[in-house]
C-alpha positions as CSV (number, residue, x, y, z in Angstrom):
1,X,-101.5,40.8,72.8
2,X,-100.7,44.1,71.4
3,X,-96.7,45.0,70.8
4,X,-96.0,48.3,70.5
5,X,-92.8,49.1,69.2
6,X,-93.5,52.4,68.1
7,X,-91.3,54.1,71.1
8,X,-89.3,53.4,74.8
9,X,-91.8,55.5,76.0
10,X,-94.5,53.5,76.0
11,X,-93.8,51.4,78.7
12,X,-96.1,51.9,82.1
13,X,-94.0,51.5,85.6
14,X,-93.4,48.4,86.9
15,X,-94.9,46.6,90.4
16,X,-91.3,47.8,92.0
17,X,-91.3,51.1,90.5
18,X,-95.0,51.6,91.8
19,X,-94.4,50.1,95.0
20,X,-91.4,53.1,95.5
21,X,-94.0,55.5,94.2
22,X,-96.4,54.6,96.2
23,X,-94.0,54.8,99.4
24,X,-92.4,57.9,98.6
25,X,-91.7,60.9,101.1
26,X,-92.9,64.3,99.3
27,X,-93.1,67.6,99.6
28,X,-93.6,71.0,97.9
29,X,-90.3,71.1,94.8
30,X,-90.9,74.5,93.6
31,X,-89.5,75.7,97.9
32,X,-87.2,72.6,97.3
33,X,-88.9,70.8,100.0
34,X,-89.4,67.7,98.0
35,X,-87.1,65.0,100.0
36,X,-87.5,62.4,97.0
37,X,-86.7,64.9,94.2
38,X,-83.7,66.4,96.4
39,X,-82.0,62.7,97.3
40,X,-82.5,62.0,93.4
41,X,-80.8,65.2,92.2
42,X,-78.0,64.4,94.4
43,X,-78.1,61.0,93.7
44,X,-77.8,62.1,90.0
45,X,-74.9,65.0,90.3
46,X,-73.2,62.1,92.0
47,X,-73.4,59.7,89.7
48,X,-71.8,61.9,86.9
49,X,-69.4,63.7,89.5
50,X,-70.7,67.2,88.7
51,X,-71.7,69.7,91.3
52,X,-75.7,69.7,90.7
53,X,-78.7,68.3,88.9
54,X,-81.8,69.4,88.8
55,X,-85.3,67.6,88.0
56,X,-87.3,68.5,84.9
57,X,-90.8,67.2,83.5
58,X,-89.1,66.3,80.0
59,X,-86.0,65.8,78.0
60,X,-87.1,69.3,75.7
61,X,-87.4,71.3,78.6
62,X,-84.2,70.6,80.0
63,X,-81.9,70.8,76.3
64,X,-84.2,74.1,76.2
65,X,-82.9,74.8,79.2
66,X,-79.4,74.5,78.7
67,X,-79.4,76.1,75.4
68,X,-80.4,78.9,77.1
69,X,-78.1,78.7,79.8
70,X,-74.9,78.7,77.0
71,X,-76.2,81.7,74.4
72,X,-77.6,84.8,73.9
73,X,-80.1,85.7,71.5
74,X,-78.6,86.2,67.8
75,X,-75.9,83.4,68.6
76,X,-75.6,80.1,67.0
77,X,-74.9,76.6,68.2
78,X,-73.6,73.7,66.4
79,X,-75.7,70.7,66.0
80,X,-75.4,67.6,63.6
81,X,-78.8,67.6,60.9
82,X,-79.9,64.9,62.7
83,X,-80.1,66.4,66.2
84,X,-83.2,66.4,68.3
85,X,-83.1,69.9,69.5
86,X,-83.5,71.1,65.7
87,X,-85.9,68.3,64.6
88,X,-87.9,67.1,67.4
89,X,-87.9,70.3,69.8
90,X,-90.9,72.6,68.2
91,X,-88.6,75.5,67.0
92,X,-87.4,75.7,70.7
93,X,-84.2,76.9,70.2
94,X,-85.2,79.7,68.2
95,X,-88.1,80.9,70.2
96,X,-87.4,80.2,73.4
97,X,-83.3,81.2,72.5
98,X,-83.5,83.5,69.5
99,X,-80.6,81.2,68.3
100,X,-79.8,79.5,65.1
101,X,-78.8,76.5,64.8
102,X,-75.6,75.9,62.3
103,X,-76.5,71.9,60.8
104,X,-73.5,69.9,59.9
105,X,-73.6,66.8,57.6
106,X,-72.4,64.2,59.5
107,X,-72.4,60.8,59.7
108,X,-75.8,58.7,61.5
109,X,-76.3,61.8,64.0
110,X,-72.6,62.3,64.4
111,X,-70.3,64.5,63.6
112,X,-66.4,64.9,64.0
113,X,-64.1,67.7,65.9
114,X,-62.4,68.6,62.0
115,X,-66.2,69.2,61.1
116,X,-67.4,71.0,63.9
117,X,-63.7,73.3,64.0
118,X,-64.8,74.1,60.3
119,X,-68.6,75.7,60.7
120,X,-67.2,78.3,63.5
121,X,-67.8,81.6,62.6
122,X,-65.0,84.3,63.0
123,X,-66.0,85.6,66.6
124,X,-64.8,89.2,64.9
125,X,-67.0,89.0,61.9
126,X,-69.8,90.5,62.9
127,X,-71.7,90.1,60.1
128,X,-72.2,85.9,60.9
129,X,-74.0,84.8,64.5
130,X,-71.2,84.3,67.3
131,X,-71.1,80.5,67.5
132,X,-71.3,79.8,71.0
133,X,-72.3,76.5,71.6
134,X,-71.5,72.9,70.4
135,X,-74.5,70.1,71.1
136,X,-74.8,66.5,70.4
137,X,-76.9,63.6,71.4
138,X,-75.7,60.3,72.5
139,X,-77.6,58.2,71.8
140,X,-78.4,60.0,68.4
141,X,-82.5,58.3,67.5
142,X,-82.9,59.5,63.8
143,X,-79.4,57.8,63.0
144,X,-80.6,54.8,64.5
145,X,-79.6,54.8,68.4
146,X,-75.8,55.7,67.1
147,X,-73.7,55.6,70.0
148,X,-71.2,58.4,69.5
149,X,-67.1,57.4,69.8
150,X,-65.8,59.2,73.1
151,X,-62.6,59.5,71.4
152,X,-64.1,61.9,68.9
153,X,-66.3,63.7,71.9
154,X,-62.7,64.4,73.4
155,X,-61.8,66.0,70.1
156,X,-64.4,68.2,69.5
157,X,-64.2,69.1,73.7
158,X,-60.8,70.3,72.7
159,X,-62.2,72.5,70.5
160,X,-64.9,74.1,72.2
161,X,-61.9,74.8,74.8
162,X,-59.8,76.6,71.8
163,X,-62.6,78.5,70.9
164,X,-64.6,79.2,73.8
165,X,-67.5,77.3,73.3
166,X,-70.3,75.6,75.6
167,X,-70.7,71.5,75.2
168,X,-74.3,70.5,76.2
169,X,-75.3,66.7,75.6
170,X,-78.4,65.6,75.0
171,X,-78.1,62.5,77.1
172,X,-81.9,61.3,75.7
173,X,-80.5,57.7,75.4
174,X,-77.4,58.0,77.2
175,X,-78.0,55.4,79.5
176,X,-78.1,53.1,76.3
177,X,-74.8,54.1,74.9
178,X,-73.6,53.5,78.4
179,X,-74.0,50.0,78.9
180,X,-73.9,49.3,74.8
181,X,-70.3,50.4,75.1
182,X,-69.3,49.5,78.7
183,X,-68.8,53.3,79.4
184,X,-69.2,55.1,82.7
185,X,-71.2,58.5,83.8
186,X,-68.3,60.2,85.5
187,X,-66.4,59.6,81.8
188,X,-69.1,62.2,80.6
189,X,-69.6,64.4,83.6
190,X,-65.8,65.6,82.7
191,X,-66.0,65.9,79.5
192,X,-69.6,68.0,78.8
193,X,-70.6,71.4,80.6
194,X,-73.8,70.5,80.4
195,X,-75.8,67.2,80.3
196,X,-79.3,66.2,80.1
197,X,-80.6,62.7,80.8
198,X,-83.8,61.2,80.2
199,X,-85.5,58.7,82.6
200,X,-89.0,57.6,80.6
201,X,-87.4,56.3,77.8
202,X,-84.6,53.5,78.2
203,X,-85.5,53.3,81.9
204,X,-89.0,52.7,81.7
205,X,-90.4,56.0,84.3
206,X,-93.7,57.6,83.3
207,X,-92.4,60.8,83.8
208,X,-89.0,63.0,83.6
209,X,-85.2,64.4,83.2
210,X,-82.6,66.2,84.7
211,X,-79.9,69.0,84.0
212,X,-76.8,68.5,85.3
213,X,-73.9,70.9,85.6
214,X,-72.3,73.4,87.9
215,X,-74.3,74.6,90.7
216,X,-74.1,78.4,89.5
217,X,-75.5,77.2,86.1
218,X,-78.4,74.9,88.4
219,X,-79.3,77.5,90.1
220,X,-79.6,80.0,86.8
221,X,-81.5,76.8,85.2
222,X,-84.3,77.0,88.3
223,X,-85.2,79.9,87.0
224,X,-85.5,79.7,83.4
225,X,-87.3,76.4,84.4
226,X,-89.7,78.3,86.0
227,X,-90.0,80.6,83.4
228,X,-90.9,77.4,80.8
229,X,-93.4,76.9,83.3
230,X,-91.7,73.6,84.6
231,X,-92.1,74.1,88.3
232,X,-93.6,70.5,90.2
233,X,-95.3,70.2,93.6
234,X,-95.3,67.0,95.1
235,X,-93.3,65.2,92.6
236,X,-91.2,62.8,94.8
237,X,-93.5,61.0,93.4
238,X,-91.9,61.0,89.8
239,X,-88.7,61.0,91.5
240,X,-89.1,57.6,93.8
241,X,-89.9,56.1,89.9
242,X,-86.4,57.7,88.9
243,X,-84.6,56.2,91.9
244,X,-86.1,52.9,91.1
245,X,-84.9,52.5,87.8
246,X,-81.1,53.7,88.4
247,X,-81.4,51.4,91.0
248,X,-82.9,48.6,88.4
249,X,-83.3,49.2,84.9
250,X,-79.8,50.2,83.5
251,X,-77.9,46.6,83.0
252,X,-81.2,45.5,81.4
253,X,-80.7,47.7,78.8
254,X,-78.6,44.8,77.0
255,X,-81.7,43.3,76.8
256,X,-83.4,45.8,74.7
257,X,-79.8,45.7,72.2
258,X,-79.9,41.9,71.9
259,X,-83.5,42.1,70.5
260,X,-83.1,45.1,68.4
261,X,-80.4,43.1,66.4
262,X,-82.4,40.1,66.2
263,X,-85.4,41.8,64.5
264,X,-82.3,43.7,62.5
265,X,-81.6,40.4,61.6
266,X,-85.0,39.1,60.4
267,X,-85.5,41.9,58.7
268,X,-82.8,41.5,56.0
269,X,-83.3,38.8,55.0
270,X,-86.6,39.7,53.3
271,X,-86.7,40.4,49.9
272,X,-89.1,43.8,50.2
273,X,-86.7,45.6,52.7
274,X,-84.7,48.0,51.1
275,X,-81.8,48.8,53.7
276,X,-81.6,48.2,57.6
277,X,-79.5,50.8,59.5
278,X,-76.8,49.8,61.6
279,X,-78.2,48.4,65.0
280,X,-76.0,49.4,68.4
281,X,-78.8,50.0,70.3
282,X,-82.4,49.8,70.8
283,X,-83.4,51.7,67.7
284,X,-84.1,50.2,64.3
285,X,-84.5,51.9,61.3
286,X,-84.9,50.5,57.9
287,X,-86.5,51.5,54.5
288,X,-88.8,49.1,52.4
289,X,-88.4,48.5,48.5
290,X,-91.5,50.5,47.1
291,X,-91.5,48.1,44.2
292,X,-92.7,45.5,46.3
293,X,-95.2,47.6,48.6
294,X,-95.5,51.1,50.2
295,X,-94.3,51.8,53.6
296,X,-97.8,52.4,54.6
297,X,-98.9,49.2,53.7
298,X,-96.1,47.3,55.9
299,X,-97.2,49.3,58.6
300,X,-101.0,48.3,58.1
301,X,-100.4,45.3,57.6
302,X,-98.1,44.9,60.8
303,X,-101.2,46.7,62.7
304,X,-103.9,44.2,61.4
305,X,-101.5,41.4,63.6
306,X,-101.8,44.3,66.5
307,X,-98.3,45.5,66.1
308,X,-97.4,49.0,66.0
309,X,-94.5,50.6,64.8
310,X,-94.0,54.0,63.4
311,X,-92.4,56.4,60.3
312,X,-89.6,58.4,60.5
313,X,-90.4,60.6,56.8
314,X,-88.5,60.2,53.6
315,X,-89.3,56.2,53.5
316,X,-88.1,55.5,56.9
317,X,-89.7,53.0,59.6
318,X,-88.5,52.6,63.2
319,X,-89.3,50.1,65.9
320,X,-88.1,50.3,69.1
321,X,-87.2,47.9,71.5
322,X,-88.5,48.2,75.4
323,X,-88.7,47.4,79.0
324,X,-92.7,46.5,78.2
325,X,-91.6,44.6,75.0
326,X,-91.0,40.6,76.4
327,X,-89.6,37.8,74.9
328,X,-93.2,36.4,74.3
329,X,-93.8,39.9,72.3
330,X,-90.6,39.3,70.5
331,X,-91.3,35.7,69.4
332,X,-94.6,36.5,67.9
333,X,-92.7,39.7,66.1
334,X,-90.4,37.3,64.4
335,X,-93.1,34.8,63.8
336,X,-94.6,37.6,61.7
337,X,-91.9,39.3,60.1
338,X,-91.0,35.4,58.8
339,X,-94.4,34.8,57.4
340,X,-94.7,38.2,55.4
């Protein structure tokens, strides 16, 4: 039995979610002749109360997307350090964008409105990059599946009004931060301009996102999709997987929390673990004491038991907890982690 923790999007579909694929009505997406894709980008817009979605093949293209939709090259947006569109994203934002990216310090992936208000540059001191655009991402992963506070995402909406600024979320994990903090999506379709959500992670589909937003910006976004080369034929079949797991795999996600913090739990009380982030989510990410044995050597030694789990850089581990990952995968995880 091999548990692989080393991502949520490792998981294959399930019977259900093949039987819809399997069923689906499809037809050609780049005319917008897919019935599948079309019922889930309305289905989407809907849930979030915003005026259009539209499909994408992953969670880059579509924050690509946006950022591109919000600036002109030479601008700069505001992201925390921790961000996935500045680590995780190949450069994206400055060669697909020709934008810079303005880092603040913040806390776990998050950052607050006073901070944000601060890194502005004058929009008449042309000398700096206009700042035109504010992003964050809810869940944030390299803090550890942070779920951000939406009293704080109100703040810094406030000031992107003042200053006539863009708000994109990268909604990666949003579904997670969802049920983690009994949240709803139309609380986030008015607050962002733009939001993209990821469906192969939390909710277990082997393929896909989508942008959500005005319909103007939708239909400016079909283009530059095309452009990133993102156009799909027949993919109601993605889309049927999509519609599945709304339909299936968001309560679950509790699931996926209630293990996270157990292995959070086994893991401090170890004598070689360093530090263990703060659990909310699905994501845990701790450090091992280097006087006891390397990082690399946990992990081999977790592998030799046919467990996989992955580093982060700078001394940092991270499992990840899973639609694929069972309760008979998590028993023999703590079985291990006790015997070390």
């Amino acid at each position: 039995m091999q548990i692989n923790l080393i991502s949520d999007t490792v998981t294959k579909p399930t019977p259900g979610m093949l039987d819809a694929m399997m069923s689906a009505v499809v037809g050609d997406d780049v005319f917008k002749e897919d019935p599948t894709v079309n019922a889930l980008e309305e289905k989407v817009a809907k849930l979030f109360g915003m005026e259009s979605a539209l499909f994408f093949p992953s969670g880059t293209m579509t924050n690509q997307t946006a950022i591109k939709l919000h600036t002109q090259p030479g601008e700069q947006l505001i992201c925390d350090k921790y961000a996935h569109i500045y680590n995780y994203e190949g450069g994206g934002v400055s060669f697909n964008s020709g934008v810079s990216c303005r880092l603040v310090d913040g806390s776990r992936g998050t950052m607050t409105a006073a901070q944000v208000e601060s890194v502005i540059n004058p929009p008449d001191f042309y000398h700096s990059p206009l700042t035109t655009l504010v992003c964050v991402e809810n869940t944030a992963n390299k803090g550890g599946g942070t779920c951000w506070n939406f009293q704080e995402l109100e703040k810094i909406r406030k000031v992107c009004d003042e200053h006539h600024l863009g708000f994109h979320l990268d909604g990666a994990r949003l579904w997670n931060a969802i049920v983690e903090k009994n949240e709803t999506t139309l609380q986030y379709g008015q607050l962002f301009d733009t939001i993209s959500v990821c469906l192969s992670k939390g909710l277990g589909c082997p393929v896909g996102s989508l942008l959500l937003g005005t319909k103007e910006q939708m239909d400016k976004a079909i283009r530059i999709r095309k452009i990133f080369g993102g156009g799909m034929r027949q993919s109601g079949f993605l889309a049927a997987a999509a519609i599945y797991a709304l339909d299936n795999h968001i309560e679950r996600l509790a699931e996926d929390h209630k293990k996270a913090q157990e292995i959070g739990k086994a893991l401090l009380v170890k004598s070689f673990i360093k530090k263990v982030e703060p659990i909310e989510t699905n994501i845990v990410i701790f450090e091992i004491d280097e006087s006891f044995m390397t990082s690399d050597t946990f992990v081999n030694k977790l592998k030799e038991k046919d467990i996989l789990i992955i580093g982060m850089g700078q001394g940092k581990l991270r499992m990840v907890t899973h639609l694929d990952y069972t309760d008979a995968m998590h028993d023999e995880l703590l079985k291990q982690l006790a015997a070390f």
